[in-house]
C-alpha positions in Angstrom: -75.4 30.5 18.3 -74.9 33.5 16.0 -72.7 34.7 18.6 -70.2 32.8 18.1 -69.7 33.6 14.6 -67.2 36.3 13.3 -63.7 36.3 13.6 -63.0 37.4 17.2 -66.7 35.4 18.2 -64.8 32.2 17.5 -61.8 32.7 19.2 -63.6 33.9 22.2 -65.6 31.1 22.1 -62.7 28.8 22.4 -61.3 30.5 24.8 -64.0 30.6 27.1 -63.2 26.7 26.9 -60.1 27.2 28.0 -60.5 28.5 31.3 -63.4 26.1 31.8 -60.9 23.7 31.1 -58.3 25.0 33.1 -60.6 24.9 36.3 -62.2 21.5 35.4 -58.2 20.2 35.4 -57.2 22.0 38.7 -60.0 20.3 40.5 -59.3 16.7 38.8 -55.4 16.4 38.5 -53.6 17.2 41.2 -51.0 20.2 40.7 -52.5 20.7 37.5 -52.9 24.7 38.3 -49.4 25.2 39.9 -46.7 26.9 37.9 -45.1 24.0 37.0 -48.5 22.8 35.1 -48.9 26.4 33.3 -45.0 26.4 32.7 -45.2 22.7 30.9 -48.5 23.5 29.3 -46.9 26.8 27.6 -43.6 24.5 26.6 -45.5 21.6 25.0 -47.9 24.6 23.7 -45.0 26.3 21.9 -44.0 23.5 19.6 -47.3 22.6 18.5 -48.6 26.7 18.6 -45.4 27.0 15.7 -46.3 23.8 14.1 -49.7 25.0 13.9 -48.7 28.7 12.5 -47.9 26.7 8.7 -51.1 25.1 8.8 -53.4 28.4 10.3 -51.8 29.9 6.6 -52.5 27.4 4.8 -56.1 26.7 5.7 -56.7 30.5 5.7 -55.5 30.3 1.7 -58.1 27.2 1.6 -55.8 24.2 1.4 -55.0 22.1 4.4 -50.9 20.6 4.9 -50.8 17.0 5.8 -47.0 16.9 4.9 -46.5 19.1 8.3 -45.8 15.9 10.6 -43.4 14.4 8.3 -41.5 17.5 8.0 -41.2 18.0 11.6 -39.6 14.5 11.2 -37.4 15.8 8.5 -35.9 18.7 10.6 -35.6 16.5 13.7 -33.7 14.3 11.4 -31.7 16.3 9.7 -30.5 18.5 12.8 -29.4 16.1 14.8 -27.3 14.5 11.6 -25.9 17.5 11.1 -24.7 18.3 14.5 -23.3 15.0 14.6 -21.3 15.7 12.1 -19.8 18.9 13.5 -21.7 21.5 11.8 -22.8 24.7 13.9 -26.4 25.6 14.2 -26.8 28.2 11.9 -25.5 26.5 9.3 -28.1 23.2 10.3 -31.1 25.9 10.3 -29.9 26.9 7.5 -29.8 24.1 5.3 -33.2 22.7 7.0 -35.3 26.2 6.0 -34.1 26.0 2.8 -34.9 21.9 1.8 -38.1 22.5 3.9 -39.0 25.5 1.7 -38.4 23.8 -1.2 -40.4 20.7 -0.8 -43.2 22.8 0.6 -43.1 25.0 -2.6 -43.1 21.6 -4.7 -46.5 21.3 -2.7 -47.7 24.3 -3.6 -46.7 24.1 -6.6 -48.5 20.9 -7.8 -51.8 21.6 -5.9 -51.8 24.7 -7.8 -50.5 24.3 -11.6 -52.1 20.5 -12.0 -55.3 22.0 -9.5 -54.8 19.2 -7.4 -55.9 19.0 -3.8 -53.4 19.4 -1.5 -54.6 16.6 0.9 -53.5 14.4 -1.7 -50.4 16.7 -3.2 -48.9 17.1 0.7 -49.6 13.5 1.7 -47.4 12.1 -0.8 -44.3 14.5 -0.7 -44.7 14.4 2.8 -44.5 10.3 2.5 -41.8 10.9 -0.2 -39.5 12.9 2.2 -40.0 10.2 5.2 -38.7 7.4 2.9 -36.0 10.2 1.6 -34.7 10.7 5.2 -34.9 6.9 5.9 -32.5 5.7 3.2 -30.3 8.7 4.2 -30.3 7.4 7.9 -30.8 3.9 6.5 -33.9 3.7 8.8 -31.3 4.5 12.2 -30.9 7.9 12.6 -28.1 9.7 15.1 -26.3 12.0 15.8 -27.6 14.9 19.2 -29.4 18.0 19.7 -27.0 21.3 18.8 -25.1 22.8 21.8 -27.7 25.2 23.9 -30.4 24.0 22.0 -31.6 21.6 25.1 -31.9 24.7 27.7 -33.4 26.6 25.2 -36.9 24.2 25.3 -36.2 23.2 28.9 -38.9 23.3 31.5 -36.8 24.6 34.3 -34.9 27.4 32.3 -36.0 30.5 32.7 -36.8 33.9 30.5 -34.4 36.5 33.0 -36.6 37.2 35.9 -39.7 35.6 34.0 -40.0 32.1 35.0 -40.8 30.7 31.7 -38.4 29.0 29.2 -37.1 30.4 26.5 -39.1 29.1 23.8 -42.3 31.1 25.2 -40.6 34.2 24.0 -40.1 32.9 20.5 -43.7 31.5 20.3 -44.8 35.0 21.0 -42.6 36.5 18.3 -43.9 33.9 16.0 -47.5 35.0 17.1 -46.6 39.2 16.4 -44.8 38.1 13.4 -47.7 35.9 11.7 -50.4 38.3 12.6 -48.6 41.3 11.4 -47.8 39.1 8.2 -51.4 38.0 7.8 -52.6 41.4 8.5 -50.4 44.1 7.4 -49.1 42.7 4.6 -50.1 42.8 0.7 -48.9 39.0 0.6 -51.2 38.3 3.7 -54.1 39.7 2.5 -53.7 38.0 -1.0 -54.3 35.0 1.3 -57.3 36.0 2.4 -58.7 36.7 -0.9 -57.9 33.7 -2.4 -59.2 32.0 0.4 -62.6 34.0 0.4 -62.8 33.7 -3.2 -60.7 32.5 -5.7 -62.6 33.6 -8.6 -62.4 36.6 -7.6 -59.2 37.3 -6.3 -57.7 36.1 -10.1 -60.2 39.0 -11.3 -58.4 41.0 -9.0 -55.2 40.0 -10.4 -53.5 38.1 -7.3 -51.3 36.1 -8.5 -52.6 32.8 -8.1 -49.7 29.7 -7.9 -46.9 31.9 -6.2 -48.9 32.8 -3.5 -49.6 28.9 -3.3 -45.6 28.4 -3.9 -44.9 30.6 -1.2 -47.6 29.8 1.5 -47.2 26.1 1.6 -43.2 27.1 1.5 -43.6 28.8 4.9 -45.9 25.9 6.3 -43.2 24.1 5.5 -40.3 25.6 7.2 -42.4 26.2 10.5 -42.9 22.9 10.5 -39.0 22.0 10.0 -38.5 24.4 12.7 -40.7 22.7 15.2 -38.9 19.3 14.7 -35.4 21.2 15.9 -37.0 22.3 18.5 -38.1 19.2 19.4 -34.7 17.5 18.9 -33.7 19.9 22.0 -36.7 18.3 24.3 -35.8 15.2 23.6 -32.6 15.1 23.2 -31.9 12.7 20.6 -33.0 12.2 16.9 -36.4 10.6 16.6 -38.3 9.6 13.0 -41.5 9.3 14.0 -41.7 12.4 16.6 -43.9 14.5 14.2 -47.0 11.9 14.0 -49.3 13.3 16.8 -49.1 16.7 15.0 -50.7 15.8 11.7 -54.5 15.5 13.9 -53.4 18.6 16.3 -52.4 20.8 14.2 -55.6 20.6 12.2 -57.3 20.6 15.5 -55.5 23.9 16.5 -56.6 25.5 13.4 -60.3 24.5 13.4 -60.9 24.8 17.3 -59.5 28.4 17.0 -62.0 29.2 14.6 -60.3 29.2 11.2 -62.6 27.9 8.6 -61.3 25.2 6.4 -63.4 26.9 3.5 -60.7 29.7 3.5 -61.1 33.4 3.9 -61.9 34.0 7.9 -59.7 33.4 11.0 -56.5 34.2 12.2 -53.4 33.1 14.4 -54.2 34.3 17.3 -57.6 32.1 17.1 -55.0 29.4 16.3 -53.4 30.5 19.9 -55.9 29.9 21.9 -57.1 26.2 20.2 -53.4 25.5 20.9 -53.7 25.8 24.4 -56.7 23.8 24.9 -56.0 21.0 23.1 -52.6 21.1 25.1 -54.5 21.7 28.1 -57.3 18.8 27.0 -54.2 16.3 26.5 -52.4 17.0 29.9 -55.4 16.7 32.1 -56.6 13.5 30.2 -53.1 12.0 30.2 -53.3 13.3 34.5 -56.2 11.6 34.8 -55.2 8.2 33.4 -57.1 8.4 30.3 -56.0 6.0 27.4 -54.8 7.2 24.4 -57.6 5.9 21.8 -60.0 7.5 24.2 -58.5 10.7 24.7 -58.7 10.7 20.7 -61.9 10.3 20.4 -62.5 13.2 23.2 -60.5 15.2 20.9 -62.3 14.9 18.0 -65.4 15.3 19.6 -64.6 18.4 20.7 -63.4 19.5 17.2 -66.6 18.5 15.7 -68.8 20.3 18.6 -67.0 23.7 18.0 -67.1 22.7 14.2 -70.4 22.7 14.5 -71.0 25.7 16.6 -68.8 27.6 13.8 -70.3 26.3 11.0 -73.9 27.8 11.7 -72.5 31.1 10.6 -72.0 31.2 6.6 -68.8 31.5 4.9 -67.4 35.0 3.7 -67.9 34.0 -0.2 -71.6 33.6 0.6 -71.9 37.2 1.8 -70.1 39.1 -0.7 
């Protein structure tokens, strides 16, 4: 089992899963391996695989985000509102990065200055900004999804030549810009320490509560983000549309082999446990599967890799 261990043992793990997965479903759910399939399973992938990039941060600092689904509420709120109301979409994205970043910062903020865990700290701005955006909307919110922004996420549009929609190509710029961030960075690798080892990271002089300020302030806004996006797939304004994503994007994280100790893993780990527990969903949902029980197939497979993970120790013990 040692194996599996390490930063790119975990990920290949997973991702040995995936193809297993991937075969199990083309044999079990009709048309699950045509392009079609792969081209919805990237789509749906790409809004949870940016949802997800907030919270790979975040867990790699050694907090965990639980305001992420009521965020992607918040921007599929806001945006359609906005665009209701005549207002182009820079200005909407705008507006929605900078709110988002703010209340994430609060987050940050809080957990850090009061040392607070940020379970509780992001659970209850996270409820706070849901009842914010429901007296705004008084509980009926309107408005549409921002001119292009529909064919953008669609199924059927395609990259050029590439027959892949256009939201593919900005999930891989996400992925080359979060890696590079977490890797070639001073700020990234200040998340890393502190994450390894908060004790000493402060003896190294990292500053402590901004990089708390700022990482949760970037969970935040990819988070915000998703919910545009997914004002474009659906098509109208929706207030509950970020609840499946407070479990998955945890799952993401943790099945991609980021430790929730802090200190070890990576996005593109993240990647790959996107795409299974995409892939896990659609051939459960092919097969007829009710929802309570594919949850529990879920979380059983979190807590099998969880376990597999966890026989390796963390990075604070070895240093």
């Amino acid at each position: 089992m040692r194996a599996l261990g390490g930063r790119h043992g975990r990920p290949l793990a997973a991702g040995i899963v995936v193809v297993l997965v991937f075969l199990a479903g083309s044999i079990l759910v009709q048309g699950f391996g045509s392009l079609n399939s792969v081209r919805s399973l990237l789509l749906l992938g790409a809004f949870l695989g940016i949802a997800s990039a907030g919270q790979t941060i975040v867990v790699l600092l050694g907090g965990i985000d639980l305001s992420i689904p009521f965020l992607i509420d918040f921007g599929n709120v806001v945006a359609a509102e906005m665009t209701g109301s005549g207002h182009p979409l820079w200005q909407v994205l705008l507006v929605i990065l900078v709110l988002a970043g703010l209340v994430g910062g609060l987050s940050g903020f809080i957990s850090a200055r009061l040392r607070i865990h940020p379970l509780i700290v992001t659970l209850g701005v996270g409820y706070a900004v849901q009842g914010a955006v429901l007296l705004w909307t008084k509980g009926f919110p309107s408005g549409a999804a921002p001119q292009g922004l529909p064919g953008f996420v669609s199924v059927s549009a395609h990259i050029g030549p590439l027959p892949f929609p256009p939201i593919i190509l900005l999930w891989a710029l996400v992925a080359v810009a979060v890696e590079f961030f977490l890797q070639r960075t001073v700020f990234g690798r200040r998340i890393y320490a502190l994450g390894a080892s908060p004790e000493a990271a402060r003896l190294a002089l990292v500053p402590y509560i901004s990089t708390w300020v700022w990482t949760f302030a970037l969970s935040a806004m990819f988070a915000a983000v998703a919910g545009v996006l997914l004002l474009g797939f659906t098509g109208s304004a929706f207030g509950d549309v970020g609840a499946p994503y407070l479990f998955q994007t945890v799952a993401t994280v943790v099945v991609g082999g980021t430790m929730l100790t802090g200190g070890e893993g990576g996005y593109i780990g993240t990647i790959i446990g996107t795409l299974l527990v995409t892939e896990l969903t659609m051939v459960m949902n092919g097969m007829g599967v009710s929802s309570s029980i594919e949850e529990v197939f879920l979380g059983a497979i979190v807590v099998l890799l969880v376990m597999l993970y966890g026989r390796e120790s963390h990075v604070r013990e070895r240093i």
